[in-house]
C-alpha positions as CSV (number, residue, x, y, z in Angstrom):
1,X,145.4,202.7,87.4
2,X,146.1,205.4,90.2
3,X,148.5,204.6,92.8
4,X,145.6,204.8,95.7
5,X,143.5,202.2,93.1
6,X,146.7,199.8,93.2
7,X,146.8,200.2,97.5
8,X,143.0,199.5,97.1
9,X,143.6,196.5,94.9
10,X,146.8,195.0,96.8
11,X,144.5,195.1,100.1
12,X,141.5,193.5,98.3
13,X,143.7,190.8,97.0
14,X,145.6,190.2,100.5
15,X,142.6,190.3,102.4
16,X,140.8,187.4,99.9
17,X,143.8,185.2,101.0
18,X,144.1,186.0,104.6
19,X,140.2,185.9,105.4
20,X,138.3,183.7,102.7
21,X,135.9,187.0,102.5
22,X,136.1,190.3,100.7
23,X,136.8,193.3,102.9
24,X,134.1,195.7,103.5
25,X,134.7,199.6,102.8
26,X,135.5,200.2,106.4
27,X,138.2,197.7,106.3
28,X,139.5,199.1,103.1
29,X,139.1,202.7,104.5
30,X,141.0,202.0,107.6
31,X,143.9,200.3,106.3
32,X,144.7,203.3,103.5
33,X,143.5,205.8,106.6
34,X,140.9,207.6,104.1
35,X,136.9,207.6,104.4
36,X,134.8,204.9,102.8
37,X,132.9,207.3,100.3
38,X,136.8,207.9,98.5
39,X,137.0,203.8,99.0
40,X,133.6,203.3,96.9
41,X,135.1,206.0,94.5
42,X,138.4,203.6,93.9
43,X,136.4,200.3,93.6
44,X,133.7,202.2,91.5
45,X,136.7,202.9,89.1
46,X,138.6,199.4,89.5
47,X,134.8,198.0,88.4
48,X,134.6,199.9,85.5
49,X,137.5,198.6,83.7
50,X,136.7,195.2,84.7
51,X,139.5,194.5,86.9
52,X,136.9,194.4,90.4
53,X,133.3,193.3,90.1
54,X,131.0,193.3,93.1
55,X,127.2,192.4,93.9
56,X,124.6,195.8,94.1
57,X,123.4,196.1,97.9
58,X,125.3,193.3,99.0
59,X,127.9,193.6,102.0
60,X,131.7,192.3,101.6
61,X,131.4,191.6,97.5
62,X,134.0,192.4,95.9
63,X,135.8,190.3,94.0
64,X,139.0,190.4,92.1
65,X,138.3,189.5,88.0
């Protein structure tokens, strides 16, 4: 795992416990300061070893494994 996947991971996690909800790309974009097309790049990657899933076409669906 890359260092910016971990950052990506931390927030997803911290944000599930703070809010209830997952956090949508802009969220996740705004807290590491990068755009959201990098943020679907990291949870793309996080998904494909199975530690991040996430519902096709649906808003705020990520989910920690």
């Amino acid at each position: 795992m890359t260092y910016k996947q971990k950052i990506t991971l931390d927030f997803i996690k911290k944000y599930w416990k703070d809010n209830g909800y997952s956090p949508s790309y802009q969220d996740i974009a705004n807290h590491m300061k990068i755009s959201t097309t990098a943020v679907k790049w990291h949870v793309k990657s996080l998904a494909k070893r199975n530690i991040v899933s996430q519902i096709p076409g649906a808003s705020r669906s990520i989910t920690v494994n």
